[in-house]
GUVO-538829 format. One record per residue: x, y, z of N, C-alpha, C, CB in turn. Coordinates in steps of 0.001 Angstrom, whole numbers, plus 500000, padded with zeros to 6 digits. Each point is the difference from the previous one (the first is absolute). Glycine has a CB too. Example, Ala and Ser with C-alpha at 12.3 -4.5 7.8 and 13.67 -1.06 7.14 Angstrom:
REM GUVO-538829
513190494310507800499110501190500000500900501200500000498108498827501246 501542502223498034500820501190500060499230501090500730501184499372497855 
END
This chain:
REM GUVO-538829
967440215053219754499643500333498623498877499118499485502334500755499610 497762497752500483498851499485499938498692499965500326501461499495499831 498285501161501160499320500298500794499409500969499521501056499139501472 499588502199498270499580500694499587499233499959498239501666500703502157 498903498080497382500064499820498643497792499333499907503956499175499629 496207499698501589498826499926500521498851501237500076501484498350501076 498820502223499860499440501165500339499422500846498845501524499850501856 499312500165497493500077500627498677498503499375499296503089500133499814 497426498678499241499269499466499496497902499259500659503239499941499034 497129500314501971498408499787500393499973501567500662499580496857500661 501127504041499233499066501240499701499340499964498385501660501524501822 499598498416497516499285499789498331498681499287499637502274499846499476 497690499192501169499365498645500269498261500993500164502603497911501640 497396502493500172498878500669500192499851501497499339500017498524502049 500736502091497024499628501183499605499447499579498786501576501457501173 498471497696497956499841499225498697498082499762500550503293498419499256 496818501042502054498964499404499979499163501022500486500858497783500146 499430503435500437499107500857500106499146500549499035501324500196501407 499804500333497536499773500603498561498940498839499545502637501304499358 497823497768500659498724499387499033498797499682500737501571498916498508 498433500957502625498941500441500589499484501452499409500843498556502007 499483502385498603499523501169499348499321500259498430501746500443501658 499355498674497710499514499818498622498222499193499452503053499868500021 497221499379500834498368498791500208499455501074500755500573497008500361 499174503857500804499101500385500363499403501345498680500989498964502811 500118501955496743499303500871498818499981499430499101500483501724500474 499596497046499172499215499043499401498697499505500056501765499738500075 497451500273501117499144499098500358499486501461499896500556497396501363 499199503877499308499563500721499899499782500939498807500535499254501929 499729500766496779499660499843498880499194499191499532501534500723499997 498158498147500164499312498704499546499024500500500594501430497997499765 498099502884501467498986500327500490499236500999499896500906498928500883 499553502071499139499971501019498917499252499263498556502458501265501153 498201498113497975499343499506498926498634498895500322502516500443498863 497425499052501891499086498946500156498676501283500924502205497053500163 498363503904499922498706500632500933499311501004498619501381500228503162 499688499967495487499132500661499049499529498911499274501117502159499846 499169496460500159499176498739499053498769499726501083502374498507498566 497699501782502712498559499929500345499097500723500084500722498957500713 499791502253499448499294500809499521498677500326498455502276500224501620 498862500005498103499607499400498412498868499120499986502331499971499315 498280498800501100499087499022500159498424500278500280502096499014500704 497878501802500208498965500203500956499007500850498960501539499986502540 499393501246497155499043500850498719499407499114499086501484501914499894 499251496947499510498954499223499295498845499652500377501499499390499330 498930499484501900498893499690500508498889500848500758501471498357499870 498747502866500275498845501073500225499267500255498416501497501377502280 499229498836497187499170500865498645499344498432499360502100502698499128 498115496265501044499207499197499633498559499950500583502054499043499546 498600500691502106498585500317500797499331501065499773500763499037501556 499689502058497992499152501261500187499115500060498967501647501231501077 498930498309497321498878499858499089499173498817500031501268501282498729 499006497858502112498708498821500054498982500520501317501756497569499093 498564503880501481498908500080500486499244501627499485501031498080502069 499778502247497348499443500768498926498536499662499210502505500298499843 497485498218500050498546499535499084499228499950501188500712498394497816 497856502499501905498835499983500988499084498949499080500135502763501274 499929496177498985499138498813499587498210500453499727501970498334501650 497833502361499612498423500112500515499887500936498438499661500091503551 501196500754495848499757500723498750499189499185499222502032501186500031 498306497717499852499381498815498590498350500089500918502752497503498956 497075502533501962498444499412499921499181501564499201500033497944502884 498402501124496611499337501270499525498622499452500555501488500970497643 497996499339501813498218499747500063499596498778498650499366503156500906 500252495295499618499669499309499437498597500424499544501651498582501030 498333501731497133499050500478499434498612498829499858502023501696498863 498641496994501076499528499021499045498256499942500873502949498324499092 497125501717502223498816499921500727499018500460499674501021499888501277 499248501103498475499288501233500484499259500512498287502112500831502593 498799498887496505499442499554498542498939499086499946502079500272499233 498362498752501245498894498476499797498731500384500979502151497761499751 498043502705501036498819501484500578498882500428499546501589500871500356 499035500222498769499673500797499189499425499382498369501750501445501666 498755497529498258499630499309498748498698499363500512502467499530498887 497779499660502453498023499651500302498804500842500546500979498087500545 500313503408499714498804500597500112498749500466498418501828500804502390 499379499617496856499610500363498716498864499152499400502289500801499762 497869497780500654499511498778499019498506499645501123503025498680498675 496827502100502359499402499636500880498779501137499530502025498830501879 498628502435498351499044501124498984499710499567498853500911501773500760 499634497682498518499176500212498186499270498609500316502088501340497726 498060497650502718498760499113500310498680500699500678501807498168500318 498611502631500610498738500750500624499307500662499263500914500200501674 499695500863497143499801500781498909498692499216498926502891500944500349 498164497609499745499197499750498749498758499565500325501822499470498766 498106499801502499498286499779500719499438500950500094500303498554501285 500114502408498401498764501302500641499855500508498696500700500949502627 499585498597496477499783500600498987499228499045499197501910501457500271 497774497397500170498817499302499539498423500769500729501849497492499787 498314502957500637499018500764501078499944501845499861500751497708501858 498555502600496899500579501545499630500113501029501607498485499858497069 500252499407503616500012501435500838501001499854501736496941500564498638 503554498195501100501242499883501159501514500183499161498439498020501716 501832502414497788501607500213498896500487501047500505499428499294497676 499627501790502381500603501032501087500478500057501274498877500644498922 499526498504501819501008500131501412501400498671500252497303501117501301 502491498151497266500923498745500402501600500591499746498012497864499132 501620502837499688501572501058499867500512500942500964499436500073497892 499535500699503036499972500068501112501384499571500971497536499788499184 501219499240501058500799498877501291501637499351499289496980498800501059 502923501206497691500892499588499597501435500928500038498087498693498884 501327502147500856501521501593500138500222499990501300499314502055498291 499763497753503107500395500262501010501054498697500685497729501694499980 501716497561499311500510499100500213501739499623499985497555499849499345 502239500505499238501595500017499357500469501283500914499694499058497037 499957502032503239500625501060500789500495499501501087498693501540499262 500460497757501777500670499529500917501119498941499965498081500752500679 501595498313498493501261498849499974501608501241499635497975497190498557 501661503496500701501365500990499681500092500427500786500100500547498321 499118500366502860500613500586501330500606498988500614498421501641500378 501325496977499954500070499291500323501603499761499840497460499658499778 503056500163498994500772499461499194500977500881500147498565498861498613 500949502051501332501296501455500577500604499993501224498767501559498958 499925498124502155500409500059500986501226498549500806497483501757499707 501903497410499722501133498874500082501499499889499620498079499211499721 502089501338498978500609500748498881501071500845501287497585500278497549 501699500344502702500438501341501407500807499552500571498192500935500664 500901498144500002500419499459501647501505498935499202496646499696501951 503068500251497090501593498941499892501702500749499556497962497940498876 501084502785500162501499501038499821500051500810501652499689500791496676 499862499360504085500286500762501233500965499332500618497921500871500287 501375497514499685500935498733500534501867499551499559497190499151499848 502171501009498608501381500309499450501258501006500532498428499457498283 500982501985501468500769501434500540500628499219501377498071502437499060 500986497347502140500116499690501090501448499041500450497306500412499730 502712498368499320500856499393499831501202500145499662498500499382499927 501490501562499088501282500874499188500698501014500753498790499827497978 500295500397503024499925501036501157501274499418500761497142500592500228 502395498441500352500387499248501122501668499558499439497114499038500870 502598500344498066501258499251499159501152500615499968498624499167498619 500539502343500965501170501231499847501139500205501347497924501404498517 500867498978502485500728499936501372501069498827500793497860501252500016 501656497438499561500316498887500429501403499614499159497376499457500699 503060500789498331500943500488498923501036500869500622498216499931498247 501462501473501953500398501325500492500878499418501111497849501656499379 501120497763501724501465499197501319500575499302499917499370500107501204 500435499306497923501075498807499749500976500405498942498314498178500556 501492502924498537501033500904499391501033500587501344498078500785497775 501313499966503410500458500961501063500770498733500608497947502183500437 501316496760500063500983499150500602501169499565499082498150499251501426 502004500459497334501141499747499104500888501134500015498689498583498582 500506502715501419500978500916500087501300500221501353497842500886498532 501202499085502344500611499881501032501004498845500359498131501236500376 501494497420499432500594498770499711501170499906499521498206499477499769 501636501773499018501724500201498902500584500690500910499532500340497350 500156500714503180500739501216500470500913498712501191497817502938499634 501496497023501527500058498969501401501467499070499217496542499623501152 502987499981498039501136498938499345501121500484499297498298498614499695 501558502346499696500682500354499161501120500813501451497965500072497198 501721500785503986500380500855500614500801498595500933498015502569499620 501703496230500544500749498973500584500863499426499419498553499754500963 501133499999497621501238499339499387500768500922499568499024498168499357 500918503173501131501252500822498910501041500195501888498079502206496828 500838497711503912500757500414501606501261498540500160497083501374501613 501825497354498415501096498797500381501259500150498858497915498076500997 501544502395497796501572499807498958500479501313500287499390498420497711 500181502499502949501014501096500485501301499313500921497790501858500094 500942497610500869500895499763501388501317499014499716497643500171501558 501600498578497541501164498806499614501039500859498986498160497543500037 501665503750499716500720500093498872501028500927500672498180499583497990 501267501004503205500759500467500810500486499531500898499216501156499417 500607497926500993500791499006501108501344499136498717497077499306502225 502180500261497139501704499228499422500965501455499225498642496875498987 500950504258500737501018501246500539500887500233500892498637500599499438 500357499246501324500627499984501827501399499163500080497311499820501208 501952499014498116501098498631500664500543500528498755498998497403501525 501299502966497635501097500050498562500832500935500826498532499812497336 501056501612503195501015500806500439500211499499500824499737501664499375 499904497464501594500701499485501194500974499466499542498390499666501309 501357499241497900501265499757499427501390500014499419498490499876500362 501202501526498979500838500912499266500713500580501445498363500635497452 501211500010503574500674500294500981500600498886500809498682501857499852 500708497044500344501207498725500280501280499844499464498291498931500143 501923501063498818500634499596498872501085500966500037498061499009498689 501522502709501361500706501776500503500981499348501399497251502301499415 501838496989501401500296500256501002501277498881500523497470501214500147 502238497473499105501168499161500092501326500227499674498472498882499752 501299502177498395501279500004499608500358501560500636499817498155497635 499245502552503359500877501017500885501159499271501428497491501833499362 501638496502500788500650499546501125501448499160498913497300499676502249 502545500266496717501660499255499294500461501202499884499689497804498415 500317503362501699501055500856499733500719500319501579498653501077497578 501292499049503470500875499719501040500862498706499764498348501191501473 500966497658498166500561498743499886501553500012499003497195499043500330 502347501446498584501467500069499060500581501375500221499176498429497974 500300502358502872501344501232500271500868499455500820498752502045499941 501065497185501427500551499173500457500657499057499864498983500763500455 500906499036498526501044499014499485500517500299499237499269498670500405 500912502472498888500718501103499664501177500211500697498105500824499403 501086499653501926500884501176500919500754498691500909498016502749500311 501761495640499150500566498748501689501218499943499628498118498055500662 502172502067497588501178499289499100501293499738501359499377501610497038 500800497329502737501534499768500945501060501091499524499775497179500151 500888502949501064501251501241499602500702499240499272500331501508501956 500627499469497194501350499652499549500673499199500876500118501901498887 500449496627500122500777499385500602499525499052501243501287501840499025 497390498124500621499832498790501093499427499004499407499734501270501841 500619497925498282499952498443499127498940499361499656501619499571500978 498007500247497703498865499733499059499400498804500926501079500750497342 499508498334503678498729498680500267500166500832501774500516496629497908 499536504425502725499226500379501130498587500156500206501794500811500083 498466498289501590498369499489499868499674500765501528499974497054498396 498726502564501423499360501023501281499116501157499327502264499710501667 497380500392496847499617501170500041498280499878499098503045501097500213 496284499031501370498552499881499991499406501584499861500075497605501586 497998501749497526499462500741499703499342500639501180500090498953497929 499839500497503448499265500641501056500662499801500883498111499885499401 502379500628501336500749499983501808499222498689500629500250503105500637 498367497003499216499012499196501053499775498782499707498900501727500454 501895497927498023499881498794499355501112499215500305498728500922498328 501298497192502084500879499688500399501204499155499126498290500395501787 502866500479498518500610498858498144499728498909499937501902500716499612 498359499012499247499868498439499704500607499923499122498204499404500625 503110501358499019501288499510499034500687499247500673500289501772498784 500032496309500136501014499458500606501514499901499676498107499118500425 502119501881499089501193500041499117501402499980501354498495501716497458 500892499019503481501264499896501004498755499857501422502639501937498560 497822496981501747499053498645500963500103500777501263500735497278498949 500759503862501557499837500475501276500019501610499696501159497804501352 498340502317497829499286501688499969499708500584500782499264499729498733 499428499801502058499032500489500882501216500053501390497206498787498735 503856501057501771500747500099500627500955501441499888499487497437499956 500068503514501019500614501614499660498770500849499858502209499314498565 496593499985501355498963500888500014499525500919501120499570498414498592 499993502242501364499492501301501123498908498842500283500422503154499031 499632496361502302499180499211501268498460500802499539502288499674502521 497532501311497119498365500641499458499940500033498702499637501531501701 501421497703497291499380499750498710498887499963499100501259499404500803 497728500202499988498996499190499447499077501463500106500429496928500814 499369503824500164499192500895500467499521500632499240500848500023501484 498489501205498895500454500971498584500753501171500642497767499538498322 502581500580502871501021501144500144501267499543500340498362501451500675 502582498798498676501352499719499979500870500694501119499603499664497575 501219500046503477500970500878500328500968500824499438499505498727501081 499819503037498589500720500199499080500999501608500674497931498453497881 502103501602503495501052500973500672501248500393499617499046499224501438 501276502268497592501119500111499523501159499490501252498911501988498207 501012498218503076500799499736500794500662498576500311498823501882500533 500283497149498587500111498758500477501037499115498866497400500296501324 502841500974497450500313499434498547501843500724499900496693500107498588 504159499226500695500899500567499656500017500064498366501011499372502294 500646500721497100499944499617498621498841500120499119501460498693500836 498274502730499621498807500528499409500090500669498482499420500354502495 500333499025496566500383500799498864498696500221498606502729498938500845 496420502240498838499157499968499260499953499649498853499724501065501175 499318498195497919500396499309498925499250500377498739500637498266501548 498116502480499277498595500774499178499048500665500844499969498267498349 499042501971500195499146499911500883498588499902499490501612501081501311 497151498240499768498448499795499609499693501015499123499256499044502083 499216500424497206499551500842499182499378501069500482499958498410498768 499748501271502933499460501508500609500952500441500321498102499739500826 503446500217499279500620501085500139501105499284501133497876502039499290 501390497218501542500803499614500827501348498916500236497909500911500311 503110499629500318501598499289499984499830498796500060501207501506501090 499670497640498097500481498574500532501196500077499816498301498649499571 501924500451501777501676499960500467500085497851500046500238503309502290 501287496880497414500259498745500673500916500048501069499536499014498058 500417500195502333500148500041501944500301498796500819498237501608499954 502585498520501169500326498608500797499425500700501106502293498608499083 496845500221501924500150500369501253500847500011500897498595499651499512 501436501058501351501385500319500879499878498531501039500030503346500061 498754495919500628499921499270500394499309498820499558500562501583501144 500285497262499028499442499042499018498447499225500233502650499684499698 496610500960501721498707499154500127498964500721499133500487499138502463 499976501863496800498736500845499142500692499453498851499055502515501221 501341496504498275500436499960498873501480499892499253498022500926500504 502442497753498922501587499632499723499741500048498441500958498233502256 500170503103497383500334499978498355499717501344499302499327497510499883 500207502579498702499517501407499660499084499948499678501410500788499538 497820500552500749498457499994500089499839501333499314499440498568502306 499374501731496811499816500600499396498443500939500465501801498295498497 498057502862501955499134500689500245499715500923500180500006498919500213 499391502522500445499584501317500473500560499831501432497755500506498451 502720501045502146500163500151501548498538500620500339502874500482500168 496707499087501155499067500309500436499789501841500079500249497349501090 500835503151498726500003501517500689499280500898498382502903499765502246 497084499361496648500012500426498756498375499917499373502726499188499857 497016499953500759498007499297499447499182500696501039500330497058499228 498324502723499955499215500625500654499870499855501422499182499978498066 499865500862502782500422499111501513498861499522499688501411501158502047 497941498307497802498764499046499818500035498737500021499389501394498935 502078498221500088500473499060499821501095499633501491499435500557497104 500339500313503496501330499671501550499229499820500927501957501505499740 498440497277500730499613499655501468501392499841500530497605498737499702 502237501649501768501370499341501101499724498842500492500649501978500898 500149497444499935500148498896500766501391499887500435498171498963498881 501870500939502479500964499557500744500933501389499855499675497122499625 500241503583499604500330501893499987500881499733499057499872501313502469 499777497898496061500282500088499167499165499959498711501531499496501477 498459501172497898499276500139498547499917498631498836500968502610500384 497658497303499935500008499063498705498900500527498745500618497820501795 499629501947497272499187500073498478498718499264499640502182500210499287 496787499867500359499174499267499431500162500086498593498650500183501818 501783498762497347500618500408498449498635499926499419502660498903499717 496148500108500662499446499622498898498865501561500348500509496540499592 499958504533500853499143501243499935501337500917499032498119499828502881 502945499745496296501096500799499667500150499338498632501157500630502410 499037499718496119499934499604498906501878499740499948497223501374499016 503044498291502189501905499174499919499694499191500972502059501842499501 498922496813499782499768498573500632501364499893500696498305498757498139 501383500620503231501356499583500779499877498781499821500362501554501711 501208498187497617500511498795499622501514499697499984498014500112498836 502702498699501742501561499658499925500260499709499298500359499626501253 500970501096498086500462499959498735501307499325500094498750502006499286 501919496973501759501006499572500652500295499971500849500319500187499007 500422498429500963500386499122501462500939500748500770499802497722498996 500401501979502109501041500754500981500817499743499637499344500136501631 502005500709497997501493499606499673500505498773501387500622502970498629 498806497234502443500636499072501146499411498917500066500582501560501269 498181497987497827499280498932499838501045498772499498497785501595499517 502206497419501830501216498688499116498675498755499564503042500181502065 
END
């Protein structure tokens, strides 16, 4: 009973600890789940920040520095009306000096245009370029989000699906232990000592293959079946008398208590299945007698009393 009381309690023990395992893993996998939409998130910020700081095409601000090209035009002007006014001390050169003077000023303005030209072209050119140079490095950001965004949602898939994994693993640990305690307490259900046999009888172990170690009566182990320890018992209806049934297992099958007819298989009463009754799976022969393997049979062979001829 102790034993079993053991048994018991560090099943409790590891089913407790499965569950909360299970519990921490769809735990952890939530947290991941959430931490994969805060980076996300994250990330949209930090794109739409980048995206409007490259939104400004800088090269826009340049124009055509006027100031030159004025101060130019101002000596050309001042350069003509000095010419003007010498030739006009001189009646009959005023004409051709106004002349030379219009052609003059004509050209510095073609002139002035054409420079004028060549710089706003320079400008466009630049704005040109800026635009494009902008444009890939927009395409690479784009791409950059996607690439990232398509990795961090995969790894918090996977982590979010792996501590799943281990949560239901768990949950089926846990199924699966307290499917292995329910044989455990039908059995001890179905061991109860018969009527009338005395509350301190000893001998009565949780496994055939296990070796007692009750010291309550010091020459116990004396009357035992010589293959005790094994796991197949000599269990030949032919070999047993004082055969009388007392129950039976939760699969169905008889227990009898029983003396052997000869005392080298065993001195006293013994409690178990006849071989002719269990599966044959559980029967092996030897020596052209039938023995049991119990620990393949949900009934325990165990002595439930000393030999009446025991002095």
């Amino acid at each position: 009973m102790a034993a079993v009381t053991a048994t018991a309690i560090a099943a409790g023990v590891g089913i407790a600890s499965s569950l909360g395992g299970a519990a921490m893993s769809f735990s952890q996998a939530n947290k991941q789940k959430k931490l994969q939409k805060e980076a996300e998130a994250e990330a949209d910020k930090m794109m739409a920040s980048a995206r409007a700081r490259l939104d400004v095409n800088y090269m826009d601000a340049l124009s055509v520095q006027k100031e030159p090209y004025e101060l130019q035009r101002e000596a050309m002007v001042a350069q003509g009306a000095q010419t003007v006014d010498a030739a006009q001390e001189s009646e009959r050169g005023a004409a051709a000096a106004a002349g030379r003077v219009q052609m003059a000023q004509n050209e510095v303005q073609g002139a002035i245009r054409t420079e004028m030209g060549k710089e706003l072209t320079e400008i466009e050119r630049l704005k040109v370029a800026e635009e494009s140079r902008l444009r890939d490095l927009q395409t690479q950001l784009d791409l950059g989000e996607v690439e990232g965004a398509q990795m961090a949602a995969r790894n918090a898939q996977e982590m979010a699906a792996q501590a799943t994994t281990q949560g239901w693993e768990g949950v089926t640990s846990a199924a699966t232990q307290v499917a292995n305690l329910v044989p455990l307490y039908a059995n001890l259900g179905g061991k109860e000592a018969v009527a009338g046999t005395p509350n301190n009888t000893v001998g009565i172990f949780p496994n055939p293959t296990l070796t007692p170690t009750t010291t309550s009566t010091p020459n116990f182990m004396q009357g035992l079946p010589s293959n005790f320890n094994s796991p197949s018992i000599t269990s030949d209806r032919s070999l047993k008398k004082n055969i009388k049934k007392v129950g039976e297992s939760p699969s169905g099958l008889n227990i009898y208590n029983f003396e052997f007819k000869n005392p080298k298989y065993g001195k006293g009463v013994f409690q178990g299945v006849m071989s002719d009754e269990v599966p044959q799976k559980a029967v092996t022969e030897k020596d052209g007698y039938d023995s049991v393997n119990y620990s393949m049979l949900d009934v325990e062979f165990k002595k439930i009393k000393e030999s009446k001829n025991k002095k």
